[in-house]
C-alpha positions in Angstrom: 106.5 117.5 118.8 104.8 117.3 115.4 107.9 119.5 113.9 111.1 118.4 112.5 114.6 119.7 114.1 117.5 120.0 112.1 118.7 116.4 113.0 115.4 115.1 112.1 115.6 116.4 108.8 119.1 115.2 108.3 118.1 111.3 109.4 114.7 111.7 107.3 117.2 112.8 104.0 120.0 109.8 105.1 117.5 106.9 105.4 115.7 108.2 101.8 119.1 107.5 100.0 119.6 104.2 101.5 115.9 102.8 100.6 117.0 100.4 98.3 119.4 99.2 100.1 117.4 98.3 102.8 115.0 96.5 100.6 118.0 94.6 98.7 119.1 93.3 102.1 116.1 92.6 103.1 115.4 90.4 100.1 118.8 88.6 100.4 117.7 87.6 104.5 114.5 86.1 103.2 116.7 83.8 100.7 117.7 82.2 103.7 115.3 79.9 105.4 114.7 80.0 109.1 111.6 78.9 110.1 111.6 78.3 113.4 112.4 74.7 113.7 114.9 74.9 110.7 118.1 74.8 113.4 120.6 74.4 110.6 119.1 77.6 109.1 118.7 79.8 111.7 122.2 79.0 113.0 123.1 80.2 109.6 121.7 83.1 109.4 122.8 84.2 112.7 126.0 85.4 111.9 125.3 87.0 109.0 122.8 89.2 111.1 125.3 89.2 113.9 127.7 91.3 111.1 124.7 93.2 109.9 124.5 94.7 113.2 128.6 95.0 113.8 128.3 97.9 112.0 126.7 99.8 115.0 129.1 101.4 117.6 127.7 99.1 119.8 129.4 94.9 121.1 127.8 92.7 119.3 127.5 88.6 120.9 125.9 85.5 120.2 124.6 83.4 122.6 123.8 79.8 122.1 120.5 79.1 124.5 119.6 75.9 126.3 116.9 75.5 124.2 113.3 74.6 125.9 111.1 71.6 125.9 109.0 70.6 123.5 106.3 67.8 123.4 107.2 65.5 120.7 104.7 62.9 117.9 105.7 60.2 120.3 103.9 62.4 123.4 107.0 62.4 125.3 109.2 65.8 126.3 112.9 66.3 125.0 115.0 69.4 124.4 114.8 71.3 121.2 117.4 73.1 120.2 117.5 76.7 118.4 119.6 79.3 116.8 121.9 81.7 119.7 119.8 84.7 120.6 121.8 87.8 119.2 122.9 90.8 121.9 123.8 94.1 121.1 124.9 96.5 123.7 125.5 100.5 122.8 126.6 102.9 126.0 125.2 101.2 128.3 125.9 104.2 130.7 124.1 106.6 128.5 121.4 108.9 130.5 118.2 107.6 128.5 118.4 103.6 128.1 116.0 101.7 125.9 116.0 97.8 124.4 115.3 97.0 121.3 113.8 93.9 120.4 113.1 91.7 116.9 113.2 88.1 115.5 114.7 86.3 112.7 112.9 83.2 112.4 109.2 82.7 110.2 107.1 80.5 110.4 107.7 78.6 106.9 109.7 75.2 107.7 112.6 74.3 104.2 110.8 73.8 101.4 107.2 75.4 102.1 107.8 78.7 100.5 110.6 80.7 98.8 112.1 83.4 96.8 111.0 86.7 96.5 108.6 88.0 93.9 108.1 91.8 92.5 104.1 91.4 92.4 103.6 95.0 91.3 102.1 97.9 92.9 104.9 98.6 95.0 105.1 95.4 96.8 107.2 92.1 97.1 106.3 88.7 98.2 108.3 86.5 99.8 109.0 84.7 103.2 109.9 87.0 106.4 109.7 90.0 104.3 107.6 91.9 106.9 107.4 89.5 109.3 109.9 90.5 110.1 112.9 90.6 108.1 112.5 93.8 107.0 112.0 94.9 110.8 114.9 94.0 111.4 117.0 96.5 108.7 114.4 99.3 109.4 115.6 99.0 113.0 119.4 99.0 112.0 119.1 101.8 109.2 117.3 104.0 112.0 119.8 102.8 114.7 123.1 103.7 111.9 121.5 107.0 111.2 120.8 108.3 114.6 124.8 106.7 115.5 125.7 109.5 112.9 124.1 112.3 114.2 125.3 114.6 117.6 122.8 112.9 120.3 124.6 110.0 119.9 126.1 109.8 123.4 122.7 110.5 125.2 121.0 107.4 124.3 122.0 103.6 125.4 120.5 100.3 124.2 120.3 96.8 124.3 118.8 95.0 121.0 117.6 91.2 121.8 117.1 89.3 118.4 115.6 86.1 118.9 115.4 83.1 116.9 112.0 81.7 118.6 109.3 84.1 118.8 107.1 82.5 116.1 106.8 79.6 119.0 106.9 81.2 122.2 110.0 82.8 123.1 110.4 79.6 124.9 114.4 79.6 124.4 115.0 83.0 124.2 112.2 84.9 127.0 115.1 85.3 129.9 116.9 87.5 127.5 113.9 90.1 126.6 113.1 90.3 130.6 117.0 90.6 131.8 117.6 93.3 129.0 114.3 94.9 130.0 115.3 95.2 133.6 118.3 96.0 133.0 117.5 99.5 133.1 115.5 100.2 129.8 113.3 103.2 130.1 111.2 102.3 126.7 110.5 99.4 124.3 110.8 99.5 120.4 109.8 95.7 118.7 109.8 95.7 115.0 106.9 93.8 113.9 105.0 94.9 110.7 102.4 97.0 111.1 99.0 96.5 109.3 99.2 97.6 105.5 97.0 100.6 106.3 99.9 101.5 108.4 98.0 101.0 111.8 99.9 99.9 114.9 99.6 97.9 117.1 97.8 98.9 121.2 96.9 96.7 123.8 97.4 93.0 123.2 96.2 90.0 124.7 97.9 87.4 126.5 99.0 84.0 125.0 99.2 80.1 126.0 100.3 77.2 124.1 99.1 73.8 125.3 100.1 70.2 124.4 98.0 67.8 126.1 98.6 63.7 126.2 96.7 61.3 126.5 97.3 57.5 126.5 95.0 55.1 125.9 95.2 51.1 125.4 95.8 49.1 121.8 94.2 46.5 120.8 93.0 44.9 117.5 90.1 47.1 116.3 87.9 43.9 114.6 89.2 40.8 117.5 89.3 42.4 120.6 87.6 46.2 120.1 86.2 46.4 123.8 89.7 45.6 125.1 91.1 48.8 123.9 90.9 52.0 124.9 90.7 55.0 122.3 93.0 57.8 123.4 91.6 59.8 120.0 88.1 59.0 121.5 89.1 60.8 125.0 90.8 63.5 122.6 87.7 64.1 120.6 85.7 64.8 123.7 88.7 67.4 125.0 88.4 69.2 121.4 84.9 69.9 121.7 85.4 71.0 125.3 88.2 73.1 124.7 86.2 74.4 121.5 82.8 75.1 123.8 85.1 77.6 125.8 84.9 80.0 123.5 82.3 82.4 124.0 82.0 81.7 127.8 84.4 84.8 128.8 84.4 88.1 126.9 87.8 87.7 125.2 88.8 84.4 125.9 89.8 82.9 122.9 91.2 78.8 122.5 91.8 77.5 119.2 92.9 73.4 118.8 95.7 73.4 116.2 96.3 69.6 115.6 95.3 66.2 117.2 98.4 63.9 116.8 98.5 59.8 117.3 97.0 56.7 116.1 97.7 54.8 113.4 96.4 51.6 111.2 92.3 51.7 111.0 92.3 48.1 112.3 94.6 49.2 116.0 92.7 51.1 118.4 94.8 54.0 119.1 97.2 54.0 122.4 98.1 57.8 122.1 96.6 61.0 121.1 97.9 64.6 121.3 96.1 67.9 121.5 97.5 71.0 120.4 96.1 74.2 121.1 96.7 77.6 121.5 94.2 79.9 123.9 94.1 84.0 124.1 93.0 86.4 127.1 92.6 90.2 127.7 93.7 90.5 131.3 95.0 88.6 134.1 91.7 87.4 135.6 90.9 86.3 132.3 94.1 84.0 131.4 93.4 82.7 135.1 89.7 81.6 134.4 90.8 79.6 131.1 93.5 78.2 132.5 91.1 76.3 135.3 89.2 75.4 132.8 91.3 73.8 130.7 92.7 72.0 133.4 89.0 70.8 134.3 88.4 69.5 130.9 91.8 67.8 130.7 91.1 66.0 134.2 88.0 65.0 132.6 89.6 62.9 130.0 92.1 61.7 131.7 89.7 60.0 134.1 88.1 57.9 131.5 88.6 54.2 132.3 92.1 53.1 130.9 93.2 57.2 129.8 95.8 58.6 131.5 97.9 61.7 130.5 100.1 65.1 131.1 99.2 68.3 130.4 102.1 70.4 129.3 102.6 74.4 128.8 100.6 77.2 129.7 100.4 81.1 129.5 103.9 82.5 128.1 102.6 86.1 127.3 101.0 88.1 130.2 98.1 90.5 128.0 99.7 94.1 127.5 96.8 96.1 128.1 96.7 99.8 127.6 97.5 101.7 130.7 98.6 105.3 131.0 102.3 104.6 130.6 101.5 102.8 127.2 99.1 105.5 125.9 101.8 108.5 126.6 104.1 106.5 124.5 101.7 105.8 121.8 100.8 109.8 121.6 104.6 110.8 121.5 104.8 108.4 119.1 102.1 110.0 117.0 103.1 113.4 117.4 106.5 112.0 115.8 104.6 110.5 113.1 102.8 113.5 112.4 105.7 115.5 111.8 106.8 112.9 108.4 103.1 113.2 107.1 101.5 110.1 109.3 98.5 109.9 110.7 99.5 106.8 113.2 96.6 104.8 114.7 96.2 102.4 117.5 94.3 99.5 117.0 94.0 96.9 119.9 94.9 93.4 119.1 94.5 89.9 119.8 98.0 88.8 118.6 101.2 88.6 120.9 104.6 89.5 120.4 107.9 90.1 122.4 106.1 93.2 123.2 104.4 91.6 126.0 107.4 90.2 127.5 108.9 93.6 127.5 105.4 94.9 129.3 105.6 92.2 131.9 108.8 93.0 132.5 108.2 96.8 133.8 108.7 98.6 130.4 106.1 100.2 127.8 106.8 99.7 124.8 105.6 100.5 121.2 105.4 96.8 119.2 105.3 97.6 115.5 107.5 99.8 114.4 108.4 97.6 111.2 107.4 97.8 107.8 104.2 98.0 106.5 102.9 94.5 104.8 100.1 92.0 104.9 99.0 88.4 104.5 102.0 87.5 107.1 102.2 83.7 108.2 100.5 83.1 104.9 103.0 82.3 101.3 100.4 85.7 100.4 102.9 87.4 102.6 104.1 90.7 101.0 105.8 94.4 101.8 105.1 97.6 101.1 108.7 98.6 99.7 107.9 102.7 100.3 107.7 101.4 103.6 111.5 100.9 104.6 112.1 104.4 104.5 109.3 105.8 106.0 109.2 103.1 108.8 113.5 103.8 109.6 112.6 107.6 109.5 110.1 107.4 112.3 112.3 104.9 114.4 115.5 107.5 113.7 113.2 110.4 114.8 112.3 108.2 117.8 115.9 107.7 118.9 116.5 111.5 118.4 113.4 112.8 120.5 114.2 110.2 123.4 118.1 111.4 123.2 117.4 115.1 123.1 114.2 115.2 125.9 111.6 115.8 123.4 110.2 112.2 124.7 111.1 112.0 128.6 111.4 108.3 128.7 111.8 108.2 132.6 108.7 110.3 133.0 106.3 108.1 130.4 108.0 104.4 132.0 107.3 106.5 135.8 103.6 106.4 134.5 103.5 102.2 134.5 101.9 101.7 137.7 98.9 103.6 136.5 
């Protein structure tokens, strides 16, 4: 496994030539803005990724979601809209079937941070770079290479780009799981991997919450005791919600915002908590769900609060198991044979990667570029990285097409 075939070599000397061209095109995505509540932007970008990836024998459609609820700064629910989720189907009747999975929004609304910068060193910074940006043409590169060599015809995907996995998958999660189960044998997501070059291994579940609470106004200096603080009742719920960390061995909740009130002299009628919470296993995700559900009755049982409670666990955890740790060693055998020394490092961040777990199907989660600082206008990429990321993906695609990987054998291994 750790040597190179003659089709190897040939994708490893391809996706060499085209390194700057993957980085150019990388830089020229991340002059367009789609953070993930930028609709007008991502609905730009989209078909210009949508052509990006006509250039793969494969059908190539955009599909305009129904968006998902979302908890607005007034406390009440409405519809938000996103960009189409972007579907790319290659011979589907192919022996060995795999989907392919990505996102092209950030996490930087207009305005917060742009343009890329040469910083030295071998590294750019800019917004989406490797997060994920350049993912994404690492995982077309590999894709155009292996669509040039002979195994072509052994090996069928589906690709889900998604314009809303910086908040959830909310819009786009039915996609990911139909495409999983829609045969798929294995799972390749391009998120960055760590700067080191580390990978992602097990993963944690993840919830978002928004909980509302509404109070009573009332003028704060005439009539105080007439009110009722619904940022009181929300102060108490932070320092629950805060106490729960700790309790369970890998239970994680972190409050992101408390939104409401206004003027000093108006007690305030309304008060929103944000949070986001993180568990290792099912059990786990169950326990912290109760208890936030305990804390939230709490405070909505104070005299004149009342409230909703709104979201939950999106991600199931994607703990290792023996189906993900045979992909992970077939995937470092492949490594091995370009030089790298791939590691596994388990994680408390979430991805589509668990969506594609849940849905039946290991998967390996971070097959993109190497970079560091993400979510952060720090963010940067390693530019060496484009063609030594595509190279491992392209040697991926030949080793599942040509048997070297048995992809039915490692996704038979799931119930283990």
């Amino acid at each position: 496994m750790n040597t190179l075939s003659r089709d190897d070599e040939a994708a490893r000397e391809r996706l060499a030539s085209v390194s700057q061209d993957m980085i150019n095109r990388t830089c020229e995505w991340s002059d367009i803005n789609t953070g993930s509540w930028n609709t007008e932007g991502l609905k730009q970008f989209a078909p210009v990724l949508a052509d990006a990836f006509s250039e793969l024998q494969a059908d190539v459609e955009l599909i305009q979601t129904n968006g998902f609820e979302a908890v607005t700064d007034s406390g009440k629910t409405e519809i938000q809209q996103t960009g189409p989720v972007i579907l790319v189907t290659g011979r589907p009747r192919a022996a060995v079937q795999i989907i392919l999975s990505g996102h092209y929004d950030t996490v930087f609304p207009k305005g917060t941070f742009e343009g890329v910068t040469d910083i030295g060193d071998g590294r750019l910074n800019g917004p989406g770079l490797a997060d994920m940006k350049g993912g994404l043409c690492v995982m077309l590169e590999a894709l155009k290479t292996f669509e040039a060599g002979p195994l072509r015809d052994r090996l069928g995907y589906q690709i889900v780009l998604t314009p809303d996995e910086e908040i959830g998958n909310f819009a786009s999660a039915e996609y990911l799981t139909r495409a999983a189960q829609s045969g798929a044998m294995i799972g390749m997501t391009y998120e960055p991997a760590m700067e080191t070059g580390a990978m992602s291994g097990g993963r944690k579940g993840s919830a978002v919450f928004d909980i509302v609470l509404h109070g009573k106004a009332a003028h704060a200096g005439r009539a105080k005791d007439e009110g009722r603080s619904a940022i009181e009742a929300a102060a108490e719920l932070v320092l629950g919600l805060e106490a729960l960390n700790g309790k369970r061995d890998g239970v994680t909740v972190n409050v992101g915002s408390i939104d409401g009130g206004s003027a000093v002299n108006i007690v305030p009628d309304l008060a929103i908590v944000r949070f986001g919470a993180r568990a290792p296993d099912a059990e786990s995700a169950a326990w912290a769900t109760e208890e936030i559900r305990k804390l939230y009755d709490r405070a909505a049982s104070r005299d004149g609060i009342h409230g909703h409670m709104h979201g939950g666990f999106y991600r199931p955890p994607k703990p290792r198991n023996a189906a993900q740790q045979a992909l992970f060693d077939a995937v470092h055998a492949t490594g091995q044979a370009i030089g790298l020394e791939l590691e596994f490092v388990d994680t408390g961040g979430v991805c589509e990667g668990n969506n594609i777990f849940a849905a039946g199907v290991p998967n390996v989660d971070t097959l993109g570029v190497r970079g560091g600082r993400i979510h952060s206008n720090e963010e940067f990429v390693i530019t060496e990285s484009f063609s030594e990321r595509a190279t491992l993906s392209a040697l991926l695609l030949n080793r599942l097409a040509d048997g070297r990987m048995d992809a039915r054998n490692i996704k038979s291994l799931m119930g283990q």
